[in-house]
MARDO-451138 format. One record per residue: residue in one letter; z, x, y of N, C-alpha, C in turn. Coordinates in steps of 0.1 Angstrom, whole numbers, plus 5000, padded with zeros to 4 digits. Layout:
N
  residu   n.w   n.u   n.v  ca.w  ca.u  ca.v   c.w   c.u   c.v
       A     Z     X     Y     Z     X     Y     Z     X     Y
...
//
This chain:
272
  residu   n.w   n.u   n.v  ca.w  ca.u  ca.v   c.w   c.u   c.v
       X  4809  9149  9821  4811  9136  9814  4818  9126  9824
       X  4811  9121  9829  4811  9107  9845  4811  9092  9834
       X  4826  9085  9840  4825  9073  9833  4828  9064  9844
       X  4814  9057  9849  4812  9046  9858  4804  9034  9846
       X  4810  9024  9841  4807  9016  9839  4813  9003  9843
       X  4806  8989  9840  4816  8979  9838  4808  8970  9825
       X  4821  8963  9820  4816  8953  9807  4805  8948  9812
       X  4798  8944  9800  4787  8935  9799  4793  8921  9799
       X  4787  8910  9806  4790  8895  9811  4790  8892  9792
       X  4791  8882  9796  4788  8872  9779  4775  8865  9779
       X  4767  8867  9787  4753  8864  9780  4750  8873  9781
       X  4749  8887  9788  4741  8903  9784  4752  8905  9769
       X  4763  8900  9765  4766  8906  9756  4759  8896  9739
       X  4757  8886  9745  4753  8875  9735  4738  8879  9733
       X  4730  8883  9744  4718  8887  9737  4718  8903  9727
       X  4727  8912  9736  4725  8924  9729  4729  8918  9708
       X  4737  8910  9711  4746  8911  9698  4735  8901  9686
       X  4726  8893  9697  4712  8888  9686  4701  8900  9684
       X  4704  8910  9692  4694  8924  9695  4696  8926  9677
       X  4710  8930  9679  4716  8935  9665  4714  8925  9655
       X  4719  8914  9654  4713  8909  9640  4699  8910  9635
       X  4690  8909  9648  4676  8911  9645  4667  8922  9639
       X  4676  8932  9645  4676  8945  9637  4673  8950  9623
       X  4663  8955  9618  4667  8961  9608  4673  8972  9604
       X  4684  8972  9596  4691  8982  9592  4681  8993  9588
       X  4692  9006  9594  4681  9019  9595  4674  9021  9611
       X  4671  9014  9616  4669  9014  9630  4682  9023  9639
       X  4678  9026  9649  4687  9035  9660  4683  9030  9674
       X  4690  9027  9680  4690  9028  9695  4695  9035  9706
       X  4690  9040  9715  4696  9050  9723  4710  9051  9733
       X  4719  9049  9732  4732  9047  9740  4736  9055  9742
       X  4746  9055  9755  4756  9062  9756  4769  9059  9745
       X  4774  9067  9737  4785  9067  9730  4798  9079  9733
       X  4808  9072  9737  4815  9079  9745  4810  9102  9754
       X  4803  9086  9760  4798  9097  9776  4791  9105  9767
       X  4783  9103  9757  4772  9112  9751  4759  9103  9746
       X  4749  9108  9751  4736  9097  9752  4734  9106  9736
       X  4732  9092  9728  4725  9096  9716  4718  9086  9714
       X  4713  9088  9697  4701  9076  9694  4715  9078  9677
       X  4716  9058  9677  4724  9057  9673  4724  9045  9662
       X  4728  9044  9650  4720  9035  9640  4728  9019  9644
       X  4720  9006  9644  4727  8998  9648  4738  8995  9637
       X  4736  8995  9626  4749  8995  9616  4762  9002  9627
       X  4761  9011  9629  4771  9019  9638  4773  9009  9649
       X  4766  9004  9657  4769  8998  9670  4780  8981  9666
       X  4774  8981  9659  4774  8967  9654  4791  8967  9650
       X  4796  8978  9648  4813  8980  9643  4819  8982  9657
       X  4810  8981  9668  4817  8987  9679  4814  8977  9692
       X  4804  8971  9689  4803  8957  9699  4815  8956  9707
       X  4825  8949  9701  4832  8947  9711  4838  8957  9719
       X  4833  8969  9722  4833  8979  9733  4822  8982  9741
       X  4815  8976  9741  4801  8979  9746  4806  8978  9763
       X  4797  8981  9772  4794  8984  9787  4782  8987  9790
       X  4779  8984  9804  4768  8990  9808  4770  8996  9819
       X  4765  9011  9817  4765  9018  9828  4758  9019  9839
       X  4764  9026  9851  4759  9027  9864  4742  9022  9863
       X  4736  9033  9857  4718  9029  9855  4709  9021  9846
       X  4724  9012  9836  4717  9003  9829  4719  9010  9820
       X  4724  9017  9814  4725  9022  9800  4733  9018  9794
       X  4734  9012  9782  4746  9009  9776  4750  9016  9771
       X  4762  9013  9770  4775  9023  9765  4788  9020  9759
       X  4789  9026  9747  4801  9024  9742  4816  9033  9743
       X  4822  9027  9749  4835  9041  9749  4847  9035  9739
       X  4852  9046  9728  4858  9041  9719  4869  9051  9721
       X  4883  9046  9724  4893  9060  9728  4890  9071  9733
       X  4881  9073  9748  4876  9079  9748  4889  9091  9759
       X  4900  9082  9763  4910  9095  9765  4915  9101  9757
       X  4915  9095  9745  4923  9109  9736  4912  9114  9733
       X  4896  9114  9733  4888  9123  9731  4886  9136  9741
       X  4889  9131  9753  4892  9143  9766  4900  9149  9764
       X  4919  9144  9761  4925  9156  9755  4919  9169  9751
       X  4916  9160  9737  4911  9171  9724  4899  9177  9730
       X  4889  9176  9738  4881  9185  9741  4883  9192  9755
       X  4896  9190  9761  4902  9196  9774  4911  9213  9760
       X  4916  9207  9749  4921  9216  9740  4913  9227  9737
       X  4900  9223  9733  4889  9230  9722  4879  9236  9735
       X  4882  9235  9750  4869  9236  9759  4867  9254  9760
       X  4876  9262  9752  4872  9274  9752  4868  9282  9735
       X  4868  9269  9731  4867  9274  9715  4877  9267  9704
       X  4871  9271  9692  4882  9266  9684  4875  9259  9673
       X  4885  9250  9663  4881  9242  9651  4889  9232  9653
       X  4875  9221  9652  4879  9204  9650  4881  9199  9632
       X  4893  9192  9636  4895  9185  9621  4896  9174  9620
       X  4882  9163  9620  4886  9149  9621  4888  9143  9609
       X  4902  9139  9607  4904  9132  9595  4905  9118  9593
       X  4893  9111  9588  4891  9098  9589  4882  9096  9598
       X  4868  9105  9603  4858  9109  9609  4849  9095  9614
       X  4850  9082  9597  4844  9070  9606  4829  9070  9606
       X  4823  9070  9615  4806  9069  9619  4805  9078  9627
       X  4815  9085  9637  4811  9098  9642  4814  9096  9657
       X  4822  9087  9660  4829  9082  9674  4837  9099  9685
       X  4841  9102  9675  4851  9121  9681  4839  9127  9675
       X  4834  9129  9659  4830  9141  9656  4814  9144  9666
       X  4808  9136  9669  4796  9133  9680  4797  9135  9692
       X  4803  9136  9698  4807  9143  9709  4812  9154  9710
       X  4822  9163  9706  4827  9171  9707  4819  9177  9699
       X  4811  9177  9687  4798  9187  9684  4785  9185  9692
       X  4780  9175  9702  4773  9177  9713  4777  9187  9724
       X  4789  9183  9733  4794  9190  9744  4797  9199  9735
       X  4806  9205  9732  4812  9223  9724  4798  9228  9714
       X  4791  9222  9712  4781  9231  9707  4784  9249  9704
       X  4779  9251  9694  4782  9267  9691  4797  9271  9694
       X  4804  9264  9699  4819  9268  9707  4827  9268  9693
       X  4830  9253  9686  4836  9246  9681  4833  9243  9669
       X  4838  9249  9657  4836  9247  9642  4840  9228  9640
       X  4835  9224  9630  4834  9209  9635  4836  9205  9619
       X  4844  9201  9610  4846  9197  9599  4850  9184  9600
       X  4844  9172  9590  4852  9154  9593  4850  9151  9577
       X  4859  9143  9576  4861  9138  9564  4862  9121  9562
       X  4855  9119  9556  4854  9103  9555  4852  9099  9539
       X  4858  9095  9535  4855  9091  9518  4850  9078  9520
       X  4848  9070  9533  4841  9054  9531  4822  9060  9528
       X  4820  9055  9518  4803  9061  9517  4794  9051  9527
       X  4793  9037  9535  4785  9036  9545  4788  9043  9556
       X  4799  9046  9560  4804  9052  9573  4798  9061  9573
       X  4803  9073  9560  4796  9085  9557  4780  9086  9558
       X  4776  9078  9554  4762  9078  9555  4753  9077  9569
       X  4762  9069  9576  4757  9067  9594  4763  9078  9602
       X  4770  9083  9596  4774  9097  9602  4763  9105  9604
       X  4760  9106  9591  4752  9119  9582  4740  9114  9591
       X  4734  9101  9591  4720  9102  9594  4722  9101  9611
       X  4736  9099  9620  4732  9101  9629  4730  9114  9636
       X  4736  9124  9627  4736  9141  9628  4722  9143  9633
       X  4714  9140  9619  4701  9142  9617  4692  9137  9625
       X  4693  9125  9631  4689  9115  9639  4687  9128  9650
       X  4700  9130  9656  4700  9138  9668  4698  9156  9669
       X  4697  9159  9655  4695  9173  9652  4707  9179  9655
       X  4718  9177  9657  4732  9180  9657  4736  9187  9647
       X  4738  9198  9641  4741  9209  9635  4752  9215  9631
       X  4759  9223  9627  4765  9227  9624  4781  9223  9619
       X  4778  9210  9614  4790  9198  9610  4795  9193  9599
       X  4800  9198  9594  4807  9197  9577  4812  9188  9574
       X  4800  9179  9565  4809  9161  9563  4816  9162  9552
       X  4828  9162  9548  4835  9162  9531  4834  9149  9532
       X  4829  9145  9516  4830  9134  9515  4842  9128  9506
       X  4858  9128  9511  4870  9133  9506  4875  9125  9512
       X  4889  9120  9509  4902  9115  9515  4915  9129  9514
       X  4919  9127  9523  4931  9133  9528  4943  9129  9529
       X  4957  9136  9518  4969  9134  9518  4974  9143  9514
       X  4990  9142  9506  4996  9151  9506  4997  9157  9493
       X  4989  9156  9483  4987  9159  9469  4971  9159  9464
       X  4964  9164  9460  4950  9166  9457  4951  9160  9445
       X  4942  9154  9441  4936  9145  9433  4926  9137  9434
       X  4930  9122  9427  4920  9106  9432  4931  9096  9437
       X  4917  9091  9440  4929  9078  9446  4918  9064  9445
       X  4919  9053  9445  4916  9041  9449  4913  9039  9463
       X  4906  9035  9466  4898  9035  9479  4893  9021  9480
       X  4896  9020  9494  4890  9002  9495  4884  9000  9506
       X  4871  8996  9505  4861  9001  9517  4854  8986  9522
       X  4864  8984  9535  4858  8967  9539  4843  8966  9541
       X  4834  8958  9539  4823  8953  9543  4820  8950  9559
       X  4812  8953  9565  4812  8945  9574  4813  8930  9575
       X  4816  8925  9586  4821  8913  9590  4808  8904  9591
       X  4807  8892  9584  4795  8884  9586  4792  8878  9601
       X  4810  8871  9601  4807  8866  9611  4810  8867  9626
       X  4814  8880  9626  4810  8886  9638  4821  8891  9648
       X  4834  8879  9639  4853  8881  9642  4857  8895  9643
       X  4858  8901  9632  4861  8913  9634  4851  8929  9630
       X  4846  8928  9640  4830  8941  9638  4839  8952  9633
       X  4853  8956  9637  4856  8967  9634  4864  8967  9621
       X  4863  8958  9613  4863  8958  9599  4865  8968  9590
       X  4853  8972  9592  4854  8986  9581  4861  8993  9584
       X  4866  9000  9600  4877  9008  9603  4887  9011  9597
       X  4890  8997  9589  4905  9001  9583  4901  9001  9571
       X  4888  9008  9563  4887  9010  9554  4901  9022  9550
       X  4904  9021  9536  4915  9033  9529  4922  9034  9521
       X  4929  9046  9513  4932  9042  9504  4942  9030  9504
       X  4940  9026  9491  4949  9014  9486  4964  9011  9486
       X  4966  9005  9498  4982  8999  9497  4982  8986  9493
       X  4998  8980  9490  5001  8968  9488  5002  8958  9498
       X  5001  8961  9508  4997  8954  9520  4981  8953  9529
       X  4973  8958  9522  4961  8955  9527  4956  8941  9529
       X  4945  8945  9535  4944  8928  9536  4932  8925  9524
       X  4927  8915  9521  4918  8914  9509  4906  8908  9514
       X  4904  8912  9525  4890  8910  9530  4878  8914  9525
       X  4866  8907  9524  4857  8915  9512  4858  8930  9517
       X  4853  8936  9502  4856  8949  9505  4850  8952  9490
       X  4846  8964  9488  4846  8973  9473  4861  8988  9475
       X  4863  8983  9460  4869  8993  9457  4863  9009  9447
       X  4866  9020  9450  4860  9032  9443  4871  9038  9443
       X  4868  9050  9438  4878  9063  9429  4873  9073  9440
       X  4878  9081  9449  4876  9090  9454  4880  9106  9453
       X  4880  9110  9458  4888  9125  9455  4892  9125  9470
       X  4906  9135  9466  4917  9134  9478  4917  9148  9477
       X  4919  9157  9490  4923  9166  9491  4937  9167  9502
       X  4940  9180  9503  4952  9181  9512  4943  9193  9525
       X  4950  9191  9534  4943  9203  9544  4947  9214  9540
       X  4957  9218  9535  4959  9233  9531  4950  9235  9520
       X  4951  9224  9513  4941  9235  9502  4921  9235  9508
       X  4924  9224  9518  4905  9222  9517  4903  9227  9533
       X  4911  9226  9541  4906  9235  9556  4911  9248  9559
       X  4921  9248  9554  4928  9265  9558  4923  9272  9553
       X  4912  9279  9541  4906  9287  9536  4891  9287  9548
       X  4885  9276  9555  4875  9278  9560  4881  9280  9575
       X  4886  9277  9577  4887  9274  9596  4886  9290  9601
       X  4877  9292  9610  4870  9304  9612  4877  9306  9631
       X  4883  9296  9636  4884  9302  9646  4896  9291  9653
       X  4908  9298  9664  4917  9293  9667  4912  9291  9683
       X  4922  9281  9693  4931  9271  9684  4921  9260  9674
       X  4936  9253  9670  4925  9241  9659  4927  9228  9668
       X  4921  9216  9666  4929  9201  9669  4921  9197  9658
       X  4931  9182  9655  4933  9173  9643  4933  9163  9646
       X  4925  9157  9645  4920  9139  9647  4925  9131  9633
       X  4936  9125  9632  4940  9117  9623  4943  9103  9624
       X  4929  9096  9619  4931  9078  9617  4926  9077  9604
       X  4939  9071  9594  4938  9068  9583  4949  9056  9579
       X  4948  9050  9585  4952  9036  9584  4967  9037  9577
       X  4977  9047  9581  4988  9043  9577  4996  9058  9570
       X  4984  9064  9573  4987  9073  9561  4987  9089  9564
       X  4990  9083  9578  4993  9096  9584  4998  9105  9580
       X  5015  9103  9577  5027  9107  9573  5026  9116  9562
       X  5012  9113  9552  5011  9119  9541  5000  9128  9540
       X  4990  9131  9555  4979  9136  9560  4991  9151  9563
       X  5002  9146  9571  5007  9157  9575  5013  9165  9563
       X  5020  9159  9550  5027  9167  9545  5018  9173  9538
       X  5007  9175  9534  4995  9183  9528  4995  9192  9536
       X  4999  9194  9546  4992  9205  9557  5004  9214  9566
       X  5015  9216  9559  5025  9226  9565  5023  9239  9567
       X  5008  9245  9554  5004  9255  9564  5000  9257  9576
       X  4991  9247  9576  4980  9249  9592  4991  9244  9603
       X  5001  9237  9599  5009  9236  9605  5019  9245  9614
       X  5021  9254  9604  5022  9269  9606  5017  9277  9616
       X  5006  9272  9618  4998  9284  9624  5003  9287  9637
       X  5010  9275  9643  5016  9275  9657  5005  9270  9667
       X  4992  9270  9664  4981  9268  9673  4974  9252  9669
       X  4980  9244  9660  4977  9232  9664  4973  9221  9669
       X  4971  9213  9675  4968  9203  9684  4965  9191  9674
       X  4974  9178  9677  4966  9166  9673  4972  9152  9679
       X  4956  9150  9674  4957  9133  9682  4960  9125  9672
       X  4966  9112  9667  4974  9105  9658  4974  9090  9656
       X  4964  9085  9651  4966  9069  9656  4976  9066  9645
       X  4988  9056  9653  4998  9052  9648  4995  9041  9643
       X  4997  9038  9627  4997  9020  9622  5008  9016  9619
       X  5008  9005  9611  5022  9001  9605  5020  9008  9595
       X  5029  9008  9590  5035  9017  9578  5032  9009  9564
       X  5023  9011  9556  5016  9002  9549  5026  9005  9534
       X  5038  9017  9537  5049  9013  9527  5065  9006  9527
       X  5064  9002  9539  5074  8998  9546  5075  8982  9547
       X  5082  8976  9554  5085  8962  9556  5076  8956  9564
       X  5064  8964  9572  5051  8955  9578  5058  8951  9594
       X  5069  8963  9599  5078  8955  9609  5079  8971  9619
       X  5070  8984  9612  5071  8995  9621  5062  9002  9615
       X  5057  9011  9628  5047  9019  9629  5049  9033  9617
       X  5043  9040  9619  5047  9054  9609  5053  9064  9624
       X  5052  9061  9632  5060  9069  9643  5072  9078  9640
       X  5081  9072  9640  5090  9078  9633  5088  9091  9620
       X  5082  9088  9614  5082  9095  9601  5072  9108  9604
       X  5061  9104  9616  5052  9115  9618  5064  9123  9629
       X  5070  9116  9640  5080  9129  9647  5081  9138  9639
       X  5090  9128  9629  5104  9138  9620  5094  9150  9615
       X  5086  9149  9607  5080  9161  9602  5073  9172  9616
       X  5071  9164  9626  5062  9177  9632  5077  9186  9645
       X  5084  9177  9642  5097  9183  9650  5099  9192  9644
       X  5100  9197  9631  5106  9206  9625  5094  9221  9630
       X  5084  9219  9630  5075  9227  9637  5078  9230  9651
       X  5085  9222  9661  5088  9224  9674  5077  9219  9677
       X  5071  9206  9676  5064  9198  9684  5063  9192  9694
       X  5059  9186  9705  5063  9180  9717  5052  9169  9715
       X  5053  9156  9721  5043  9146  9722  5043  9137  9734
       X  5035  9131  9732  5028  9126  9750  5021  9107  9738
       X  5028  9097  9740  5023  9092  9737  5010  9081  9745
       X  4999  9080  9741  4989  9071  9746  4981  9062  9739
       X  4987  9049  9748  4985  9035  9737  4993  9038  9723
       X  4982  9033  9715  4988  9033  9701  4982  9050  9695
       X  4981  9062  9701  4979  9073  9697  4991  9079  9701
       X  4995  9095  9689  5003  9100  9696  4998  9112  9699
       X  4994  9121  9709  4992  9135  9710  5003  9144  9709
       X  5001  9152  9699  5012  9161  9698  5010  9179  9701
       X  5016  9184  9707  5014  9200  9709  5024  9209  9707
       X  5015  9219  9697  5029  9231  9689  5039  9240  9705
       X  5045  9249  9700  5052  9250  9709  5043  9261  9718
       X  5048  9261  9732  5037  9272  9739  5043  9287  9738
//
C-alpha cells in the first residue's frame, strides 16, 4: 500500500466535480480509495471530493484518514475482528476487508439508510465478501432512538454532509435532513456473542457519541485485547466549548488504556 500522490489543480478538480453531477446515480467509477483500487458509486465520491488526488499513473484517488487506517490494519495484519462503528459508505470497512481478506472477521454498523446502501452495493460491486452490515446505531442502552440523516449538499459547500449524520442532539445543526426511528444496540449485547477471533479493533465515528458507544461495551472491553481508533467531536451534550476527550479517557483508563493522539482521532491500546 504505496501513497505517491498530489492534489488535483482546480480545473482537473472542477471538471471531475461536473464528471459527478453529470452522473447518474447508481453509476461507479474506478478509483483508488484509500490505497485500494475499487469501482466505486459516485454518490460515495461525491461526499468525498474534497479529498480527491491524483496518483503517480493518473489514477484518482481518494485518501480519507488514511493513517489511522494503517494503525488499525498494522493491529489486525495477523488476524482478528474489525468493529466499525459508524461504518459510513465504507471508507475503513473497504479496505481492511480487501487487504485482510479471509484474515479478519469484518462487522460495520451504520443506521444512515443511503450510506448503508452504497456500502452494501459497493461490497457487491467489488464481490467483497464476508462483511456484516447491521443496519443499527450504537450506544450504551439497546433500544430506539431518533436518527437524523443529512441530505447531501446541493451546493457543493459541504460534500461531507451526510457524515455527521446521527442520533439526535440538541445541538445539531438543521441542515436538510430526514429524521427516522432506528434501533440501537450496545456492543456487548450485539458483537461479543459473534466475534470469532482475537485481537479485535474498533473504529468509532459517531458524531459525539462516543462516550456512550464505550459504556455499552465494558465487556469487550474486558477482553484486554482491544484496540481502537476514536474520532473525537464536541460534545453534543455539553456547552459546544469541548471535545468528548476527556470523558472517553476517563472510562478507558479504568481498563488500563494508553493513547497516542492523531489529529482529531484518538488511538487507544489495552494494556500489553
Amino acid at each position: 500500500m504505496q501513497n505517491s500522490a498530489h492534489q488535483v489543480g482546480p480545473t482537473s478538480r472542477e471538471c471531475f466535480e461536473a464528471f459527478l453531477r453529470a452522473s447518474d446515480d447508481g453509476n461507479f467509477v474506478h478509483i483508488v480509495l484509500n490505497e485500494t483500487l475499487l469501482w466505486v458509486p459516485v454518490d460515495t465520491i461525491r461526499t468525498m471530493v474534497h479529498c480527491l488526488s491524483l496518483a503517480s499513473r493518473g489514477q484518482l484517488s481518494i485518501d480519507v484518514e488514511s493513517a489511522h487506517l494503517k494503525w488499525m490494519m498494522y493491529k489486525l495484519r495477523d488476524g482478528g475482528a474489525f468493529l466499525d462503528v459508524g461504518a459510513a459508505t465504507g471508507a475503513t470497512t473497504l479496505p481492511i476487508a480487501v487487504h485482510l481478506r479471509n484474515l479478519v472477521q469484518v462487522v460495520s454498523y451504520e443506521p444512515a439508510r443511503l450510506a448503508r446502501k452504497l456500502l452494501v452495493a459497493t461490497l457487491e460491486r467489488n464481490a467483497i465478501m464476508g462483511v456484516t452490515v447491521r443496519p443499527v446505531a450504537v450506544s450504551m442502552t439497546a433500544g430506539q432512538a431518533e436518527f437524523r440523516e443529512y441530505l447531501p449538499d446541493s451546493t457543493g459547500q459541504t460534500p461531507f454532509l451526510p457524515e455527521a449524520s446521527s442520533i439526535v442532539s440538541a445541538s445539531m445543526s438543521d441542515a436538510p435532513h430526514t429524521t427516522l426511528t432506528v434501533p440501537v444496540v450496545t456492543l456487548d449485547q450485539d458483537a461479543l456473542p459473534i466475534i470469532q477471533k482475537k485481537p479485535v479493533v474498533c473504529k468509532i465515528d459517531v458524531e459525539g457519541f462516543e462516550a456512550r458507544v464505550l459504556r455499552g461495551a465494558s465487556a469487550i472491553l474486558s477482553l484486554g485485547c482491544v484496540y481502537l481508533s476514536i474520532d473525537l467531536h464536541v460534545d453534543p451534550f455539553g456547552d459546544g466549548t469541548r471535545t468528548t476527550e476527556r470523558e472517553v479517557r476517563s472510562i478507558l483508563e479504568k481498563y488500563g488504556y494508553t493513547f497516542e493522539v492523531m489529529g482529531h482521532v484518538l488511538l487507544c491500546s489495552p494494556p500489553a
